[in-house]
Structures are given as C-alpha cells and as structure tokens.
N, C-alpha and C positions, 0 to 999 in steps of 0.2 A: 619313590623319588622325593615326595615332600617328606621322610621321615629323614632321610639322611644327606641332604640338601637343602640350601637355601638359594635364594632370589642373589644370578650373579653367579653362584657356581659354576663349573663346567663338568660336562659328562660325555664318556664315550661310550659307546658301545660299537666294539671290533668286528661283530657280525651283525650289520645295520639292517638288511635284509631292504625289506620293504619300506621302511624309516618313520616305525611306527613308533619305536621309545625316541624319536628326534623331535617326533612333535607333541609327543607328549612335554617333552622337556621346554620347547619353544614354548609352547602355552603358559606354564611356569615360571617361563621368564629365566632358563636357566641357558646357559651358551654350552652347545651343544658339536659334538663331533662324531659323526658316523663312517665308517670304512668298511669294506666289504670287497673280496677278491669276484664275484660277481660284476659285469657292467650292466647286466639288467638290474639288480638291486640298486646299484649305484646309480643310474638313470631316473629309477624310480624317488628314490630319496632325494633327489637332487629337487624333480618336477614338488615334489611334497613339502618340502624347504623355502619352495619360493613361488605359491602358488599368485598367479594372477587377480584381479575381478572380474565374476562375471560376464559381465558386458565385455570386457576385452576379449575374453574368449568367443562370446558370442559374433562382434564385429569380424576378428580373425576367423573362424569357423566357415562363415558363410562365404568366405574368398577362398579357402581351402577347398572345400567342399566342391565348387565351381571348378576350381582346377582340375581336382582330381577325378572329376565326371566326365571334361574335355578329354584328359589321357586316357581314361579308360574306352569311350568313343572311338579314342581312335585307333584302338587296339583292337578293338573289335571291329571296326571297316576292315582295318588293313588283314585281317587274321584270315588265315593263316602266311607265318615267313616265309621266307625258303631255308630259313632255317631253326627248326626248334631250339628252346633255349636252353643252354649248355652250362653246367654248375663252373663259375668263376670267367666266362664271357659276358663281352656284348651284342643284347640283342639288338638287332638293326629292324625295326619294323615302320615304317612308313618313315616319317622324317625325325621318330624317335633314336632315342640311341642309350636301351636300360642295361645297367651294369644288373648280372645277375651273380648272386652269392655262390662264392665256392663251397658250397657244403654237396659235397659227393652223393648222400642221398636228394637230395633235392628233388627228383622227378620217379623217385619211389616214394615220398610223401604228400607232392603238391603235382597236381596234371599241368602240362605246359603253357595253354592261355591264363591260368591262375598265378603261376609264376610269372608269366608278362604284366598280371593286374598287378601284384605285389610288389616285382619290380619297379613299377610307374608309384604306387603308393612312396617307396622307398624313396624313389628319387626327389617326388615334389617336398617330402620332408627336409631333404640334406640339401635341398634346394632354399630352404628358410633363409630368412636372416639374420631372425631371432634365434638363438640357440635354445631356449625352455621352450616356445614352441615348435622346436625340429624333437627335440623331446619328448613334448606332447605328445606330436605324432605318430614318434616311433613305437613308445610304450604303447597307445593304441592299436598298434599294428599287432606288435606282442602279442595284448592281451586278447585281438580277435582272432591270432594264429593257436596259441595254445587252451581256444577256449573247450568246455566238455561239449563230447560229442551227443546229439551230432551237430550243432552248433560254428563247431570250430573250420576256419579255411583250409583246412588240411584233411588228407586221408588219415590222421593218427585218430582213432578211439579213446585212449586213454592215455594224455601228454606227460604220465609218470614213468608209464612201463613202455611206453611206443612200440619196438616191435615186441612179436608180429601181430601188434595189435592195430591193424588196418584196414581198413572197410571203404571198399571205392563209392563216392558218392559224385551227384551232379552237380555241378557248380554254373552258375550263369553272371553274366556281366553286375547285373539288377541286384544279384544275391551278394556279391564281393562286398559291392560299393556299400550295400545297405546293412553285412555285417558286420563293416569297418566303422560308419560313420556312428553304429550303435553305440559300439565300443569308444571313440572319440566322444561322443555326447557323456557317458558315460563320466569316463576321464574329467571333461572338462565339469560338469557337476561336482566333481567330488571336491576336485581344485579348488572351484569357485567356492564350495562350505568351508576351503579349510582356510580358506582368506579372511573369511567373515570368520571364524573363530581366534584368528590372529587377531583381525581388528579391534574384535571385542578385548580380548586379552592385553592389547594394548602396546602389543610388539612389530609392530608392522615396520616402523622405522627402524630397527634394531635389527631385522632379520639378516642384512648383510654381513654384519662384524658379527652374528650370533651362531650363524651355522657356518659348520665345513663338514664336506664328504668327500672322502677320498677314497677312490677306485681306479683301479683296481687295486686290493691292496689285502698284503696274508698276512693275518690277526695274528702268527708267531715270530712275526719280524716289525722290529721299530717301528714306528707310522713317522713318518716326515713332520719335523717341526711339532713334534709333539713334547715338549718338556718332561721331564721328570717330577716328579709328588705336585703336578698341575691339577691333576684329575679328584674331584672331591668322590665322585660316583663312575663304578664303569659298571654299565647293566647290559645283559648280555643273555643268547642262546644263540651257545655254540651250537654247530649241525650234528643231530645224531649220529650213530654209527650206521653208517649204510643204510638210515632211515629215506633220506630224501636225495634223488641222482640228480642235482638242481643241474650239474651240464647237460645232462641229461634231455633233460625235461623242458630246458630251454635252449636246445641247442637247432629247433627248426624255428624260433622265433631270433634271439640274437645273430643269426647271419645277417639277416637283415639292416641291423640294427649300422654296421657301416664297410660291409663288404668282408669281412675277414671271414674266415673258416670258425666253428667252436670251437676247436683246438687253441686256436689264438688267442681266445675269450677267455676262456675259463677251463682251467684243465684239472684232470681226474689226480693229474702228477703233482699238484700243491692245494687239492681239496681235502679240508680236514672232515676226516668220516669216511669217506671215499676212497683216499689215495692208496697204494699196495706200496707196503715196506721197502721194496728197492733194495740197496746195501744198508739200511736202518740196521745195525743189530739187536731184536729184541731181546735176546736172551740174557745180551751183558745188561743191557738198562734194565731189566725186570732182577738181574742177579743184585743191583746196587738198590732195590727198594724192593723188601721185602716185604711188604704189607699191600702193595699194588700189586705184585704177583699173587699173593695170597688170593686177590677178588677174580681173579682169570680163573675158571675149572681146570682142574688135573686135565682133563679129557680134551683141553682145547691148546692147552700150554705150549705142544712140540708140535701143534699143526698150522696151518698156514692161517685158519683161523686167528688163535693164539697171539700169531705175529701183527696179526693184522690191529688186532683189538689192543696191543702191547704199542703199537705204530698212533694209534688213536689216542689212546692215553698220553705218551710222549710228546703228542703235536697240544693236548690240553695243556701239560706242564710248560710248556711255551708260553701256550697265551695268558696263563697265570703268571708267569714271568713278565710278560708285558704290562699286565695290570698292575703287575705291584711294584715296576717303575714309573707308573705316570698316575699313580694314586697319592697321595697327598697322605702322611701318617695323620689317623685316625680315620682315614676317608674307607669307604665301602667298594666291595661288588658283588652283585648278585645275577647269581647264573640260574638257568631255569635248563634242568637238564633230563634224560630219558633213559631209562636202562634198557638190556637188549637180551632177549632169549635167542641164544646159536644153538641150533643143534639138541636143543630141549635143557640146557643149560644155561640157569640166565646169568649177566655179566653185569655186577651192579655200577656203572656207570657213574650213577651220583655219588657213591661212595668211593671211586676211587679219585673225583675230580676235588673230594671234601679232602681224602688224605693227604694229596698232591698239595694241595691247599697250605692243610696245616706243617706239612716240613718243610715248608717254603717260609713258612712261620706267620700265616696269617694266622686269624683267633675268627672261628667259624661262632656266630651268632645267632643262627636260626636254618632250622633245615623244616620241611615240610612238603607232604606229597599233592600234587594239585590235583584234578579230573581236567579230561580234556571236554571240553562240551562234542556232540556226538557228530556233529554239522563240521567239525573242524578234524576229525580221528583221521588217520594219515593210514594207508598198507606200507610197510616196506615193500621196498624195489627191487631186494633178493632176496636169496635165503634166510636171510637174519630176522628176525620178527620182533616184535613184541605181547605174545601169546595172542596172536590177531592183529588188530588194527592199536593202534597208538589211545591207548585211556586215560594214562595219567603219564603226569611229568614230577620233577623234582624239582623245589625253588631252595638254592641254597647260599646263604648271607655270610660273607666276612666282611672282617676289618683288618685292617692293614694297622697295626702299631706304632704308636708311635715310639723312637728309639730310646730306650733306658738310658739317663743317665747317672754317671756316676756321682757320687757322694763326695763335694770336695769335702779334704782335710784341713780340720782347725786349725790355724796359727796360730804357734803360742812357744813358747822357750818348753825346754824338756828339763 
C-alpha cells in the first residue's frame, strides 16, 4: 500500500472480508472503501472502522452484561414453554416475547433452551440504541456461535464442513452467558487497540469522511457512488474456488444477526467460487479466449467441473472489470490468489486471473508465490483441494495504463 499510494489516496478492496486491508489503509491515512456481498464481513468491517474507547466499552459492557443475565434468569425459571421454539416464530416464555431465526436447521444444530438463550442474547442487541454497539453485540454472538469445538454454542464440530459433523453436547445457563460475555470481552479488546492505534496515527477525527463499506454488495457489479479512475489502489482476495463455503459456514451464526433466513444473506446463487453455472454458457466464453481455456485440463473441459471453474473464471473477469473502472490510469491492483487441484488436475488460477488481466490491457508488474503460515492453512469444503490443506497462495500486481496519446501534427504550409 505505501508503495503504490500516498497519504489522501483512496482504496478499495471488493472482497473486504474481515476489513483488514481498511485498516491497514486507515492507519495510513489513506480513505478507504471496503464492500463485501457477506453481512457478516460487512458487520465486522464496519465495527473495525469505527472502533470506540476503551472505557466506553467497558461502561456500556457492564449494563449489557446485567441485562442479559436478567433474560437469561428468566428463561430458566420460566423453562420449560408450552411450547418449544420453532425456526421463524415467537417464543412466548414468561412475559418475554423472543423472535426466533427462520433457519430450518435450527434445532438440529442448537437444543431448545440454547435457542431461547440466544434468542434473548439477539434481542437485547437489536434492542440497542447505538447501532456499533448492536454490532458489537451481534458479531460477538457470531463469533461465540461459530467458535471450534468444543468451545462453540452449537452442536456443529467443525463450522466449515457442518454436517454431519455433530456431536451433542451439555449446555447450561452459567455456560451460554459465560461463552458469550468471553467472546464480547474479547471483541471489545480488540476494538479498544484498534482506537489507540488510530489515535496514535492520528486519524481519529477523519474516520467518518475516510471510510465506507458497503454490503451487501457483488464485487462484479458497480458499487454505488463509486466513480470512475477514483481508485489509486484496489487490493483484494477474491474467494477461491470452492476453497471456503462462507454461507456455509456462517449460516447458523448470521440468522441471528436480524431474523432473516441465510438464503437472504448471502447466497451460493451470486457467490463467486461457490455459485453453479446456471444458463452461464461456458463453452462459448472459453470458445472466445483461448488462452483461459488452454489453463482448464482436457479432462475437466466438457464436465460439470470444467463449467464450473469456466463460471469462476468469468465472474474474475468481472471484477477485473470493475477494477479497471474505478482505478485511476497509472493506479494498481493486487490480488493474492490460490490455485486448485480437481480431480488430481491442478487448475492454475492465478494464471488464468494474470491473463484475463492482461487482454483486458492491464501491464502485470509482479507476480510471486507466498506460504501460507501453517496456524492459518484452510481444508477445502469439497472435492476440490489443494493437494491437502491450503500452503501457498499467489500475490499478483497490475497497473492500469495510462491512455496513449496521440502525436499532434505540425502546422506549417506544405
């Protein structure tokens, strides 16, 4: 970022994720825009964006905390209803009244009193008045729903692969409240370092007109109010191919998050890596670029696979489209990307995202393969692998052109 930016520039990155290049950028002092078709990413970035002080958390916390001790009290007097709670009802228990998430699995992931805690957790949240700390909250909630087991409030094992990876375990009132408030503490620490690292920095006052995230929102369509040659830097990683099923994966934490189903959230039908071809026709888009076909194996070309990784590719050429309208000629982006063995066939990924690149007529500057450190190595979520767990990635630099011009002609008599 400090090599192809300066103080005052602006940067986006179309997959914000967690909104960890936003504060790297904030720190910088660079004005920053993050988007992400995820609301939990978006949530997160947002809470990251504009963290609190300390003591404000701490003040707010201990009101919270009290609250959410009262509700869970008296969930447990009143327990049991006369009626268990029902994915997308309200439970009626004592003089409470908790809307519970329409997510269909619901009570083949989470046992019924747990669902009333989490329910009561939910509501005192969207009960806030603050909106960053109904935020706080929720992402806290999250992050103690999809924690590793056995750790986490749920029956899932492992919050990548979920089923039928489920293991019944005991849950008690004591245990809820004290894996939530860990995960809130948690939260609010992190917040609170990353306020003192603005201060320090020196942008504390700036943070309003300096960030925006916007979500939900697909990295292969326009972003709102986003100009054209605005963007000096777009820094990015897109989501592998069928590496990470983020609906997936947070799809018994985001119910929560404000009643809606995951389907509502974030679907498999506009997730890039994820999504199935549909009426996409791969075959004609791979027949009018012949050098991206070339990187798909014989062996995978006329099968569903083929299509799918043709589908994948085509949704890249999007968001490199994107990039190179709101990038500024001479201005950068760099992708950090992963290749994929299907079938014992690997699919070079970053080579096909570098050629898409260059007929698009960006001028590729630097290409190199990173290690993944071993604390961070990812399994894919299906058949698609990368000869095991995830080891290295690919970091790849363009520039965007600026436009030729032409040579006027000398005036003069002939």
């Amino acid at each position: 970022m400090d090599q192809f930016t300066k103080q005052g520039d602006s940067v986006w990155d179309p997959f914000c994720g967690s909104g960890t290049s936003l504060v790297a950028g904030i720190i910088r002092k660079r004005l920053v825009v993050g988007s992400d078709i995820d609301v939990l990413a978006g949530m997160l970035s947002s809470v990251k964006c504009s963290p609190l002080p300390l003591q404000s958390y701490a003040d707010w916390r201990t009101r919270f905390a009290s609250r959410l001790e009262g509700l869970l009290d008296e969930i447990d007097e009143e327990w049991p209803p006369e009626s268990l709670p029902r994915p997308g009802r309200t439970l009626s228990i004592g003089a409470l009244r908790l809307v519970v998430p329409s997510f269909p699995q619901l009570r083949y992931w989470f046992p019924p009193q747990v669902i009333a805690f989490l329910s009561a957790i939910a509501h005192a949240a969207h009960g806030l008045k603050t909106e960053h700390y109904e935020h706080v909250a929720l992402v806290s909630l999250s992050a103690a729903i999809i924690a590793k087991w056995p750790n986490t409030l749920s029956y899932a094992m492992d919050i990548d692969h979920t089923r039928p990876h489920r293991r019944v375990q005991r849950f008690t009132k004591a245990g809820v409240l004290e894996a939530y408030l860990k995960r809130l503490d948690r939260t609010i620490e992190c917040l609170g370092a990353l306020h003192q690292a603005y201060r320090r920095a020196g942008v504390l006052k700036t943070l309003p007109t300096a960030v925006r995230v916007v979500c939900p929102h697909d990295a292969r369509k326009a972003i709102p109010d986003l100009a054209a040659d605005s963007q000096a830097l777009v820094v990015t990683s897109p989501p592998y191919f069928n590496a990470v099923d983020y609906p997936r994966a947070h799809r018994m934490s985001v119910c929560w998050m404000n009643g809606h189903a995951p389907a509502d959230l974030s679907s498999r039908r506009e997730y890039v890596g994820l999504r199935h071809p549909g009426d996409f026709e791969a075959n004609s888009w791979l027949q009018e670029r012949k050098e991206i076909r070339s990187l798909i194996p014989k062996a995978l070309r006329d099968v569903d696979h083929g299509r799918r990784v043709a589908t994948f590719f085509a949704d890249l050429d999007s968001v490199l489209e994107q990039a190179w309208r709101v990038l500024q000629p001479d201005g950068h982006a760099l992708f950090v990307i992963a290749d994929n063995s299907i079938k014992g066939h690997r699919v070079k990924s970053h080579e096909a995202l570098a050629e898409l690149a260059r007929t698009m007529g960006f001028v590729e500057i630097h290409r190199k393969p990173r290690n993944i450190a071993s604390v961070h190595r990812r399994f894919p979520v299906g058949t698609f692998g990368f000869d095991g767990p995830m080891t290295h990635e690919h970091v790849i630099i363009l520039r965007k052109p600026k436009p030729r011009i032409s040579p006027k002609r000398k005036s003069g008599v002939r």
